[in-house]
DRENROTOR-785302 format. One record per residue: residue number from 1; y, x negated, z negated of N, C-alpha, C in turn. Coordinates in Angstrom, 1 decimal. Layout:
% DRENROTOR-785302
[rec NUM,[Y,X,Z],[Y,X,Z],[Y,X,Z]] ...
This chain:
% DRENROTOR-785302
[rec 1,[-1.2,-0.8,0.0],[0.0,0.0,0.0],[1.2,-0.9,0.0]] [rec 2,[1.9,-0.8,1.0],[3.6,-1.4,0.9],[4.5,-0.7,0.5]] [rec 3,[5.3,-1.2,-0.2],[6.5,-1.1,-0.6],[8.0,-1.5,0.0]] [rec 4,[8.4,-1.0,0.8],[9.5,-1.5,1.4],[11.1,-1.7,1.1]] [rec 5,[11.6,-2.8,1.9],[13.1,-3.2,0.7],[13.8,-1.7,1.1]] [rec 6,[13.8,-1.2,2.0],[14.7,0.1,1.6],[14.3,0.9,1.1]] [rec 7,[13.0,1.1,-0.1],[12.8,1.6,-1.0],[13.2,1.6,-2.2]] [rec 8,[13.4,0.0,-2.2],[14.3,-0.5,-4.1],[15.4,-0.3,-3.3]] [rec 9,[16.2,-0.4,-2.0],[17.8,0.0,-1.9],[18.2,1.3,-2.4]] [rec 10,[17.2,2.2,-2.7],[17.6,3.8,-2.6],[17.0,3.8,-4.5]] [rec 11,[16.9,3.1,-4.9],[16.7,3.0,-6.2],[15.7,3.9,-6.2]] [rec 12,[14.6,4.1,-6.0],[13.5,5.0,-6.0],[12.8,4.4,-6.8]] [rec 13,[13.3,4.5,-8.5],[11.9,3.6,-8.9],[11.2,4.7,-9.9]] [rec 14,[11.3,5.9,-10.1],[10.7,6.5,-10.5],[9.1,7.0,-9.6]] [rec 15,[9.1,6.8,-8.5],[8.2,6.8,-7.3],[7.8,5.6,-7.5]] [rec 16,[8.5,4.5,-7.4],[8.0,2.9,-7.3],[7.1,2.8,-8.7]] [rec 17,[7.7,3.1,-9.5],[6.6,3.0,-11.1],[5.4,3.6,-11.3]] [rec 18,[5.1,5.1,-10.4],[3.7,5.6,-9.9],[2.8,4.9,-9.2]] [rec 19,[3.1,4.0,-8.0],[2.4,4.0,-7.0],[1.2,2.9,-8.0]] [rec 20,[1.2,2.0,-8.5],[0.1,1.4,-9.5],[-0.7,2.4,-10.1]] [rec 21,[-0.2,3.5,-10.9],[-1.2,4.4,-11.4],[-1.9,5.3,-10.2]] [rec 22,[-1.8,5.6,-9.0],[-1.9,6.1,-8.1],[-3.1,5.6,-7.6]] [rec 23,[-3.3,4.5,-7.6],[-4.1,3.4,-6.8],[-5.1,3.5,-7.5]] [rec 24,[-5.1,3.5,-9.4],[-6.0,3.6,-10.3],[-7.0,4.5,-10.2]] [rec 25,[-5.8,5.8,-10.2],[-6.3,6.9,-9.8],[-7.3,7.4,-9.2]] [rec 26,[-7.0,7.0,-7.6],[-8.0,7.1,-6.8],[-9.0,6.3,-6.8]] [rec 27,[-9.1,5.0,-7.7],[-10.3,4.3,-7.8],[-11.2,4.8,-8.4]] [rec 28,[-10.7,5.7,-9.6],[-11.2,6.0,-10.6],[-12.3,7.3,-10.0]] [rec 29,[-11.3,8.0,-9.2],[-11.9,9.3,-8.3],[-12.9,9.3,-7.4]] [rec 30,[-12.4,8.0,-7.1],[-14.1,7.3,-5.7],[-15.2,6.7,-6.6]] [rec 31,[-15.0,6.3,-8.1],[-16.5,6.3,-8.7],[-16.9,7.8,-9.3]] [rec 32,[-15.9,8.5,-9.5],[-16.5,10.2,-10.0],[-17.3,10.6,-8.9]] [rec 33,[-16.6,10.2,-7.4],[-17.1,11.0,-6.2],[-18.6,10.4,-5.9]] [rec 34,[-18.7,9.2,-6.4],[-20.0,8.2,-5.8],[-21.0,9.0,-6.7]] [rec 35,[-20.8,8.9,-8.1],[-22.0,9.8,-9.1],[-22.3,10.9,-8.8]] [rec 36,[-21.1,11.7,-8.3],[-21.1,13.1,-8.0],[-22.3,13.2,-6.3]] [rec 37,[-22.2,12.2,-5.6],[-23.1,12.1,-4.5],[-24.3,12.1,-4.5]] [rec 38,[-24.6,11.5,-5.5],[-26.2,11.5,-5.9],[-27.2,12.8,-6.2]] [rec 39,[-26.3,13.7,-6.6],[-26.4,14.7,-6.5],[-26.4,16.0,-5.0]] [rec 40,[-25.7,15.5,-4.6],[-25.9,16.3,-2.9],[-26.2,15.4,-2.3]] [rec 41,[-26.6,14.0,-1.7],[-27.0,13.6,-0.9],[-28.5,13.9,-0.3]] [rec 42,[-28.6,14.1,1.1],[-29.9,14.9,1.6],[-30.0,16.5,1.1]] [rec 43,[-29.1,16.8,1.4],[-29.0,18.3,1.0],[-29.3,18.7,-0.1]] [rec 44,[-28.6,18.0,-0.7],[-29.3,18.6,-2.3],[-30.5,17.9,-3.2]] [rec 45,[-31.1,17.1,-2.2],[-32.0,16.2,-3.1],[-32.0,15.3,-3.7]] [rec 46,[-31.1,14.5,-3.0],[-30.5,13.0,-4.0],[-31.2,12.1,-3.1]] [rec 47,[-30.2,10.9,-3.0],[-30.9,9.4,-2.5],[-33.1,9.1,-2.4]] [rec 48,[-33.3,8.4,-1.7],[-34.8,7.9,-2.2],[-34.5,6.8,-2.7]] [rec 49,[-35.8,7.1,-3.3],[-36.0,6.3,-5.2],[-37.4,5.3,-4.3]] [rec 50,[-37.6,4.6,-5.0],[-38.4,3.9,-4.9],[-40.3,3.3,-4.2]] [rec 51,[-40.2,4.7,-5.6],[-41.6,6.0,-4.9],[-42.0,6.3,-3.2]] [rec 52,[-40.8,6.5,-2.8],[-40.7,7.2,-1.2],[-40.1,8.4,-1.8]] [rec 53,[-40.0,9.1,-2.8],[-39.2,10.7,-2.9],[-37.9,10.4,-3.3]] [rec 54,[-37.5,11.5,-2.7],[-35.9,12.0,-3.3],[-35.9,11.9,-4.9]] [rec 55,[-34.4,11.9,-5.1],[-34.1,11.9,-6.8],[-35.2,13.0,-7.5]] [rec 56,[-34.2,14.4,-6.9],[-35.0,15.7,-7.5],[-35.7,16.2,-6.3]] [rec 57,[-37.1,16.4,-6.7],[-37.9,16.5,-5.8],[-39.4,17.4,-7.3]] [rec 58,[-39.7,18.5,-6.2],[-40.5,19.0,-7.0],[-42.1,18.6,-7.6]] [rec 59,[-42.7,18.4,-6.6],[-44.2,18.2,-6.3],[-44.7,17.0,-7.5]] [rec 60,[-43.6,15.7,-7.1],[-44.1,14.8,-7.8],[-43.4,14.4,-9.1]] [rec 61,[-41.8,14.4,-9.3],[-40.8,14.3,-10.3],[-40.4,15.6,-11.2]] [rec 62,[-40.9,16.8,-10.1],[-41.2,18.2,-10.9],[-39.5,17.9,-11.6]] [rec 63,[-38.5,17.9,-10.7],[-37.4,18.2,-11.6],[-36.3,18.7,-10.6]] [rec 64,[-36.7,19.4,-9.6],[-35.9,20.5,-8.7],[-36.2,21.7,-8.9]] [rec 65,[-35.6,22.8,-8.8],[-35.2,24.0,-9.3],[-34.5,25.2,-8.4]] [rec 66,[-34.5,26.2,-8.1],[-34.0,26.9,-7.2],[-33.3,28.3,-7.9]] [rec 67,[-32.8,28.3,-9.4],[-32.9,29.4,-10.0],[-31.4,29.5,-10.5]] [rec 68,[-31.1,30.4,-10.1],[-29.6,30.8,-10.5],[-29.5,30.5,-11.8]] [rec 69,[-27.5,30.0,-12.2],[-27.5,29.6,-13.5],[-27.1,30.6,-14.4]] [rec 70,[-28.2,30.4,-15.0],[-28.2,31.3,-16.7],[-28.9,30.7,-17.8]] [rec 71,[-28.8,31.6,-18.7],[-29.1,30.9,-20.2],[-30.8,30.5,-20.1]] [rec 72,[-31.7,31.5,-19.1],[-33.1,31.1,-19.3],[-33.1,29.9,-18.2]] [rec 73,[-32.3,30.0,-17.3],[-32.8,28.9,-15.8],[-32.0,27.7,-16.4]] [rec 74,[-31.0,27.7,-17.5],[-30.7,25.9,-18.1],[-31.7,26.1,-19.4]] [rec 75,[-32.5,27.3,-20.0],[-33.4,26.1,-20.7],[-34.9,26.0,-20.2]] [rec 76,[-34.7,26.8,-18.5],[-35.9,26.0,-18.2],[-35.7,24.9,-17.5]] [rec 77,[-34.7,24.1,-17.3],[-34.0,23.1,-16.7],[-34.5,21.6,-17.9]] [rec 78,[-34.0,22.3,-19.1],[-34.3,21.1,-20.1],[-35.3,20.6,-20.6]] [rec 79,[-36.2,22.2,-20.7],[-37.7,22.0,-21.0],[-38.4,20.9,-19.4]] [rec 80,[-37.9,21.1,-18.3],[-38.3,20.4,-17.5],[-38.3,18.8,-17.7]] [rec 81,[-36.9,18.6,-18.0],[-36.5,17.2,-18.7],[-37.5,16.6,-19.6]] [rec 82,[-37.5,18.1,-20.8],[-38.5,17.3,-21.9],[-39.4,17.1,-22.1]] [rec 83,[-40.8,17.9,-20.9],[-41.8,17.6,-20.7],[-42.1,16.5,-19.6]] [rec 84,[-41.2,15.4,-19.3],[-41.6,14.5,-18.2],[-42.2,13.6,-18.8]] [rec 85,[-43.2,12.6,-18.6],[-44.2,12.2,-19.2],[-43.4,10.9,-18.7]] [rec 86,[-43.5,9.8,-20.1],[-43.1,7.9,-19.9],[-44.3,7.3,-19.3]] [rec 87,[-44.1,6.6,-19.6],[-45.0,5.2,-18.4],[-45.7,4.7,-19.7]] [rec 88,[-46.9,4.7,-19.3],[-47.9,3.7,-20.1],[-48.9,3.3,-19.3]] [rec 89,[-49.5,2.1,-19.8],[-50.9,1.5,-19.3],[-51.4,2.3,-18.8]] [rec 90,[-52.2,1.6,-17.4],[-53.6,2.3,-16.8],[-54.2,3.3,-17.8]] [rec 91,[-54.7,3.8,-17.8],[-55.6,4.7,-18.5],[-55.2,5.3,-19.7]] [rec 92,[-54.0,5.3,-20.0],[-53.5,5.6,-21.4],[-53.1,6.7,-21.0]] [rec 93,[-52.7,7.8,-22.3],[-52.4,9.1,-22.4],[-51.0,8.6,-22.6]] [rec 94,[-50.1,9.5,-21.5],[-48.4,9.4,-21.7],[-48.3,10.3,-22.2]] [rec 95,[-47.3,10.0,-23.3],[-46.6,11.1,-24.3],[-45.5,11.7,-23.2]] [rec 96,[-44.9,12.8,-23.8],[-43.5,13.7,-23.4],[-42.5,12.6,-23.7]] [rec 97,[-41.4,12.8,-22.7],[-39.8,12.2,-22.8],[-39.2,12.9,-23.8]] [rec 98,[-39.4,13.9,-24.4],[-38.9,14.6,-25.6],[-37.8,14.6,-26.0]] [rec 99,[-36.5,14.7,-24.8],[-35.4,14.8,-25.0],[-35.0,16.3,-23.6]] [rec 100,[-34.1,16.4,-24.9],[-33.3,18.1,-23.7],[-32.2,17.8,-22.9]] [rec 101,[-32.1,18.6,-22.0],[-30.6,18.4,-21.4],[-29.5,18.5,-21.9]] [rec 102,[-28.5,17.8,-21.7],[-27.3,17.8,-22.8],[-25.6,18.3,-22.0]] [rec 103,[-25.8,17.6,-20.6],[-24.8,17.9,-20.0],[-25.0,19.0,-18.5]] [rec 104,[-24.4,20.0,-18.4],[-24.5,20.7,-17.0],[-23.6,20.6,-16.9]] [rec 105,[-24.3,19.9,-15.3],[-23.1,19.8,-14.0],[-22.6,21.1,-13.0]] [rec 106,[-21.5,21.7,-12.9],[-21.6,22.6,-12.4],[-20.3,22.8,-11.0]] [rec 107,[-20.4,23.2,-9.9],[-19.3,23.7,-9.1],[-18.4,24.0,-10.0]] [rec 108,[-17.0,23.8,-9.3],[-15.7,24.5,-10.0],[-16.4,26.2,-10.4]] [rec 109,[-16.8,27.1,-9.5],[-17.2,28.7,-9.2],[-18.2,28.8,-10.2]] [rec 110,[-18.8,27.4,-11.1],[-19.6,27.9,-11.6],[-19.3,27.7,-13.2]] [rec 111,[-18.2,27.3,-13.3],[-17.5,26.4,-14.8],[-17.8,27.6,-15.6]] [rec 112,[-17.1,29.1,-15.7],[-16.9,29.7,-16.6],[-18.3,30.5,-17.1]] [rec 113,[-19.3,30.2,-16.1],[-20.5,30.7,-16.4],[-20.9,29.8,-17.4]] [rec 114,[-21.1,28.3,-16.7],[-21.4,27.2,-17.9],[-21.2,27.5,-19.2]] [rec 115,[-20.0,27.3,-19.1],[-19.1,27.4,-20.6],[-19.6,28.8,-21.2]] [rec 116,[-20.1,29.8,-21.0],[-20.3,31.0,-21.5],[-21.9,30.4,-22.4]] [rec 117,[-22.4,29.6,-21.8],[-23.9,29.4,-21.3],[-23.8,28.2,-23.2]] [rec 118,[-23.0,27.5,-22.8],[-23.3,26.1,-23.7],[-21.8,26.4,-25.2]] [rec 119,[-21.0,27.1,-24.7],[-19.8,27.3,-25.9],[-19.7,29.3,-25.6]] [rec 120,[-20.3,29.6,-26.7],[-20.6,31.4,-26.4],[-19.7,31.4,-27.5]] [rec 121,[-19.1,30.9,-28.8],[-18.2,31.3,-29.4],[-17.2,31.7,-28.8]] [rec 122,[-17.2,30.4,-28.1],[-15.4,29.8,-27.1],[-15.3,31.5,-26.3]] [rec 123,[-16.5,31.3,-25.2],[-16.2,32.8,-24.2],[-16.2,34.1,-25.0]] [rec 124,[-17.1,34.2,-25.7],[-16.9,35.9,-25.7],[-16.8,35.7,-27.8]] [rec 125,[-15.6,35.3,-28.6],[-15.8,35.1,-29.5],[-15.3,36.5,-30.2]] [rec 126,[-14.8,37.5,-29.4],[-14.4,38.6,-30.1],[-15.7,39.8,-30.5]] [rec 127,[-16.5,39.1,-29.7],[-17.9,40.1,-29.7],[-18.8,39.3,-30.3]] [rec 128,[-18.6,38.2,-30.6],[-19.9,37.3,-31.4],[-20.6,37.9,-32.3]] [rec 129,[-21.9,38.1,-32.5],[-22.6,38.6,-33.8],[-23.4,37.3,-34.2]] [rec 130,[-24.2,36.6,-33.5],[-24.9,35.2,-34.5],[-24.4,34.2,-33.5]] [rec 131,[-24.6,33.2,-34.3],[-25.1,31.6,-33.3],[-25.7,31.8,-32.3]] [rec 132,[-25.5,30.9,-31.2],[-26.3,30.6,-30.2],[-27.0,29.1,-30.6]] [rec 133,[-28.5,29.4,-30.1],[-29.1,27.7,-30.6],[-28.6,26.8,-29.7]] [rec 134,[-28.6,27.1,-28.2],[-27.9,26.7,-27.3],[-27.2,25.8,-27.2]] [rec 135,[-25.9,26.1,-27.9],[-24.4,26.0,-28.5],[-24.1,24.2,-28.1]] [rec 136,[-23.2,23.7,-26.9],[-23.5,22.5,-26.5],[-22.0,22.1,-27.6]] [rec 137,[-21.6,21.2,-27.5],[-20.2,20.3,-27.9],[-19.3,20.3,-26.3]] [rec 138,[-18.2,20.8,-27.0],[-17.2,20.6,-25.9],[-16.9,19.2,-24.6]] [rec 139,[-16.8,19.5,-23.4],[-17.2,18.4,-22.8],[-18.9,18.4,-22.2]] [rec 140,[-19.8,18.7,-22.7],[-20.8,18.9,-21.9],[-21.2,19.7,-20.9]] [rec 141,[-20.1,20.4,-20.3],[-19.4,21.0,-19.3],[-18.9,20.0,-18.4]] [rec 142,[-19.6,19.6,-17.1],[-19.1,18.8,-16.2],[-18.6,19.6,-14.9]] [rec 143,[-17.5,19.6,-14.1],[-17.2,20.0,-12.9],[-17.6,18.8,-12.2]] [rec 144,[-18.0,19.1,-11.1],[-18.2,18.0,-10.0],[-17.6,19.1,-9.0]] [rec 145,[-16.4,18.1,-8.0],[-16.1,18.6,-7.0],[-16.8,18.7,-6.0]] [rec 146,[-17.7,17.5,-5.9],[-18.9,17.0,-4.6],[-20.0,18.2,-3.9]] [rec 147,[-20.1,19.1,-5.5],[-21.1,20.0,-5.0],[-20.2,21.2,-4.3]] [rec 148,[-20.3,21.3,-3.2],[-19.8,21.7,-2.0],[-20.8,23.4,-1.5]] [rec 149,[-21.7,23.5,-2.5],[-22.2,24.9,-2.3],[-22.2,25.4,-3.8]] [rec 150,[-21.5,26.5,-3.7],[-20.5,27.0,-5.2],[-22.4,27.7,-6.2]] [rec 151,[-23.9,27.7,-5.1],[-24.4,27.9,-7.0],[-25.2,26.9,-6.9]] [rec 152,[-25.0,26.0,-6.5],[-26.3,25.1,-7.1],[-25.8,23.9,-8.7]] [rec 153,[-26.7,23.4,-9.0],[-26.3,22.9,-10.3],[-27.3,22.0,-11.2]] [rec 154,[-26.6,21.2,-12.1],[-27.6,20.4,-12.6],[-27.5,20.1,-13.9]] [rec 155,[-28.6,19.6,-14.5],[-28.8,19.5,-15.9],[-29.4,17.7,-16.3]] [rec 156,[-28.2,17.3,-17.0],[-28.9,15.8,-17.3],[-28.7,15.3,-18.9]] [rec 157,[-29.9,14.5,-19.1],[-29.9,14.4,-20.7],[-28.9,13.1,-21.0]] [rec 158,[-28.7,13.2,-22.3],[-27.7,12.1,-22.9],[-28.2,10.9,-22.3]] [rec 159,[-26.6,10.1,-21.7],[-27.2,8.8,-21.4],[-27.6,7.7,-22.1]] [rec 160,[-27.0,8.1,-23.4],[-27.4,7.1,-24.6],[-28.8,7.2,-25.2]] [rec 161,[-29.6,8.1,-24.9],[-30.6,8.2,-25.2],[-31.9,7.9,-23.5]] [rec 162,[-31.0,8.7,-22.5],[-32.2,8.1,-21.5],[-31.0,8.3,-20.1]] [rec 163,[-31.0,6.6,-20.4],[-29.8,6.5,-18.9],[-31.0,7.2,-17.7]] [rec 164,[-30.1,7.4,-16.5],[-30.1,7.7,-15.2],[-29.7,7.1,-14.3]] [rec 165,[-28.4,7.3,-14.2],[-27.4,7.0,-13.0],[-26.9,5.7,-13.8]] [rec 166,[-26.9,4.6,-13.2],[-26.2,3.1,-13.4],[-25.4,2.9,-12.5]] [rec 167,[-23.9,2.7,-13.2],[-22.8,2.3,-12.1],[-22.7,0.6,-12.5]] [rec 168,[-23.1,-0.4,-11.6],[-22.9,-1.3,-11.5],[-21.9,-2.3,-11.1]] [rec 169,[-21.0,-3.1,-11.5],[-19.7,-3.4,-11.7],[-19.3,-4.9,-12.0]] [rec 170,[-18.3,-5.5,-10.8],[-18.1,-7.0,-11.3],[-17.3,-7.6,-11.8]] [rec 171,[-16.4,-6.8,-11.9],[-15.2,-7.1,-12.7],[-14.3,-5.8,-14.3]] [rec 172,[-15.3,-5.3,-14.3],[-15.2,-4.1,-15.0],[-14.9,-2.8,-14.4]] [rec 173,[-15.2,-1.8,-15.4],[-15.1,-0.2,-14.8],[-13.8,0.0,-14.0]] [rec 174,[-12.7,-0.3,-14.3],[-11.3,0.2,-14.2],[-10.7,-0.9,-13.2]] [rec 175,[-10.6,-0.1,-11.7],[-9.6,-0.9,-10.7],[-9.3,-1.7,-10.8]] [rec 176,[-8.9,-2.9,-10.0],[-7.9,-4.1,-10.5],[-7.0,-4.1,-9.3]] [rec 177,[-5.7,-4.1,-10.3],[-4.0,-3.6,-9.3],[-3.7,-4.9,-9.5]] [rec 178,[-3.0,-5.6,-8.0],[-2.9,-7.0,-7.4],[-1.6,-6.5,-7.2]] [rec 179,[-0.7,-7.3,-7.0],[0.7,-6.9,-6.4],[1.2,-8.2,-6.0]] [rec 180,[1.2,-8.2,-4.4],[1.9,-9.4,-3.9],[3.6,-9.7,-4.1]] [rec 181,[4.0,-10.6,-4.7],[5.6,-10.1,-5.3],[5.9,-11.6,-4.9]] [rec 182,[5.6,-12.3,-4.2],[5.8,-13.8,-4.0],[7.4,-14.4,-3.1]] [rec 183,[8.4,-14.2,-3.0],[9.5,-13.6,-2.2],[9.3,-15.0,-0.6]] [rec 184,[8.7,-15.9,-1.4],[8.3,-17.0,-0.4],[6.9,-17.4,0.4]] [rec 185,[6.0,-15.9,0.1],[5.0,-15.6,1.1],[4.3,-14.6,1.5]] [rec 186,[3.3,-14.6,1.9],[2.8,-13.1,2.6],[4.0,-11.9,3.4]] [rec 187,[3.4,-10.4,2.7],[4.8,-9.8,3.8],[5.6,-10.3,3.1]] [rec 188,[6.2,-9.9,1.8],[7.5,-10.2,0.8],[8.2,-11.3,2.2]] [rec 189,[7.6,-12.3,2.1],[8.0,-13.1,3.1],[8.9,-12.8,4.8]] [rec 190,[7.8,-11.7,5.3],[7.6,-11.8,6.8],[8.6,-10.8,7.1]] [rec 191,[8.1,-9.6,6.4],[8.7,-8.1,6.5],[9.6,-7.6,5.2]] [rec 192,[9.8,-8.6,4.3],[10.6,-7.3,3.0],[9.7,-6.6,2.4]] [rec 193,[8.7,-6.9,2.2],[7.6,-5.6,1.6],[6.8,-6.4,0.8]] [rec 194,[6.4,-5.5,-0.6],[5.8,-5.5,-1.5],[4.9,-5.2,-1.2]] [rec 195,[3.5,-5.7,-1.0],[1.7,-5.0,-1.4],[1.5,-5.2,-2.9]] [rec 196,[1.0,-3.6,-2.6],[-0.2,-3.7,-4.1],[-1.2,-3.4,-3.1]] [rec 197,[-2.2,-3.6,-4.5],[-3.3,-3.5,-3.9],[-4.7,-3.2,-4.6]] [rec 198,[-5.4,-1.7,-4.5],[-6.7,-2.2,-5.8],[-8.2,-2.6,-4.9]] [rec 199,[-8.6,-3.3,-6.0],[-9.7,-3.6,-5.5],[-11.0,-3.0,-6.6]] [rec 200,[-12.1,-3.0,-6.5],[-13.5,-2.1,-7.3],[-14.6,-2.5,-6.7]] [rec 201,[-15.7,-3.5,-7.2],[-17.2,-3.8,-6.7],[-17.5,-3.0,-7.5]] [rec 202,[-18.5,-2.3,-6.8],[-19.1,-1.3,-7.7],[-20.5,-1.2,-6.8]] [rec 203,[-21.3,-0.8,-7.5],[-23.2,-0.3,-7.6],[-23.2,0.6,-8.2]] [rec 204,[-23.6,2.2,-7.7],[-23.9,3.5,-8.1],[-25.4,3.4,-7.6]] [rec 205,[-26.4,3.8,-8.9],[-27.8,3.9,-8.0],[-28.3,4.7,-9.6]] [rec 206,[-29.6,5.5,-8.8],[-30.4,5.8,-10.0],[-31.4,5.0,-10.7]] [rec 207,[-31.7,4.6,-11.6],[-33.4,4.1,-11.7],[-34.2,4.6,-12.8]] [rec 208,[-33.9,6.2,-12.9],[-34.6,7.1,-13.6],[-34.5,8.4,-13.4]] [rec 209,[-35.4,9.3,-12.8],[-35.1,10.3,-12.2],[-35.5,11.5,-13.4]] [rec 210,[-36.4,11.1,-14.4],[-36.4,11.8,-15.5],[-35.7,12.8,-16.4]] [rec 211,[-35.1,11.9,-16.6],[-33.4,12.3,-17.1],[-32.9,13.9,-16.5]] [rec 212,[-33.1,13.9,-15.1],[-32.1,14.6,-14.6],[-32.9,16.1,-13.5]] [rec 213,[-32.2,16.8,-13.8],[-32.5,17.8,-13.1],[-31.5,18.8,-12.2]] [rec 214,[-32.3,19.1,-10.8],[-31.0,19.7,-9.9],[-32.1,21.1,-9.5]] [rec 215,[-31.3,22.0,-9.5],[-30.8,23.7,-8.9],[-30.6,23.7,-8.0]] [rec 216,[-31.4,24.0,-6.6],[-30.4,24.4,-5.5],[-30.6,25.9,-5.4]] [rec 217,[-29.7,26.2,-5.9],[-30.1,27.6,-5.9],[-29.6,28.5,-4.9]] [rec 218,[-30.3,29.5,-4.9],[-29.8,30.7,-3.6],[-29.6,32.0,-4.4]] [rec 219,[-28.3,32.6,-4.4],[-27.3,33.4,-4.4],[-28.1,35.2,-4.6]] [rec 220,[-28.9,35.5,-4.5],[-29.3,36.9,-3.7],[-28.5,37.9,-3.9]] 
């Protein structure tokens, strides 16, 4: 992004003071957008894993779903989660992953369902008669813009207990804003113009499909 000297002539620095956070911004939005991909890439199935299958895939990972979102179709989303069997020795009996789903990912169209689904006080608190066991912590309500068909949806367990998605990174999570300001080279030099500039290595990949479960569901 340049900055041009008849920009600082017109004293525009209240624009001039954004353009750094701006840059961050959208760095920050192209790694939401990459996680958010993994999720609709291949129509809904996710990247191939290792195996030969898609992320969510039913047959073998048994963690795709086709069931509109409601309170029985996210806790049979979780129960799916909790029953996926760990990795042991040849011949050994695998125990359950024995962890639930924690966060649902939902379309914007499908937020206030969510939130009804995981904070029932929050939506309908004038009509409350008991607890819901359900009852998530605020924030485990995710929008993803990526999902681009308003019902499908997904269910993933705490990453602190069973990562999924690994965003890989070489100079840390957060952008890095360069600003060429040198008045004796580059453009500054050639043209009168300021560059900034961000830069972001990054590695988005899964290497556990466990964790996570997707809905593509159909509307009837």
């Amino acid at each position: 992004m340049g900055l041009t000297i008849e920009m600082f002539e017109r004293d525009d620095t209240r624009r001039l003071r954004q353009f750094p956070f701006k840059l961050a911004t959208a760095g920050l939005r192209r790694l939401s957008a990459l996680v958010g991909e993994i999720f609709t890439a291949s129509a809904g199935a996710g990247p191939m894993m290792a195996d030969g299958k898609n992320v969510f895939e039913s047959s073998v990972h048994q963690n795709l779903g086709a069931g509109v979102l409601s309170s029985e179709s996210w806790e049979a989303a979780s129960a799916a989660i909790y029953n996926q069997k760990l990795l042991v020795n040849a011949g050994g009996t695998a125990p359950k992953q024995a962890i639930d789903a924690r966060y649902l990912v939902v379309p914007r169209t499908l937020r206030l369902t969510a939130e009804r689904i995981l904070y029932p006080s929050m939506a309908w608190e004038p009509n409350i008669t008991s607890e819901n066991l359900q009852r998530g912590q605020f924030g485990d309500v995710i929008t993803c813009p990526e999902f681009s068909d308003s019902n499908d949806w997904a269910a993933v367990a705490d990453p602190l207990l069973a990562p999924a998605i690994y965003i890989g990174e070489r100079f840390g999570i957060m952008p890095e804003i360069y600003i060429a300001d040198n008045q004796l080279s580059g453009a500054l030099f050639t043209n009168d113009e300021v560059r900034i500039k961000a830069r972001h290595f990054l590695s988005v990949f899964v290497a556990d499909y466990r964790p996570l479960y997707k809905a593509n569901a159909v509307n009837e």
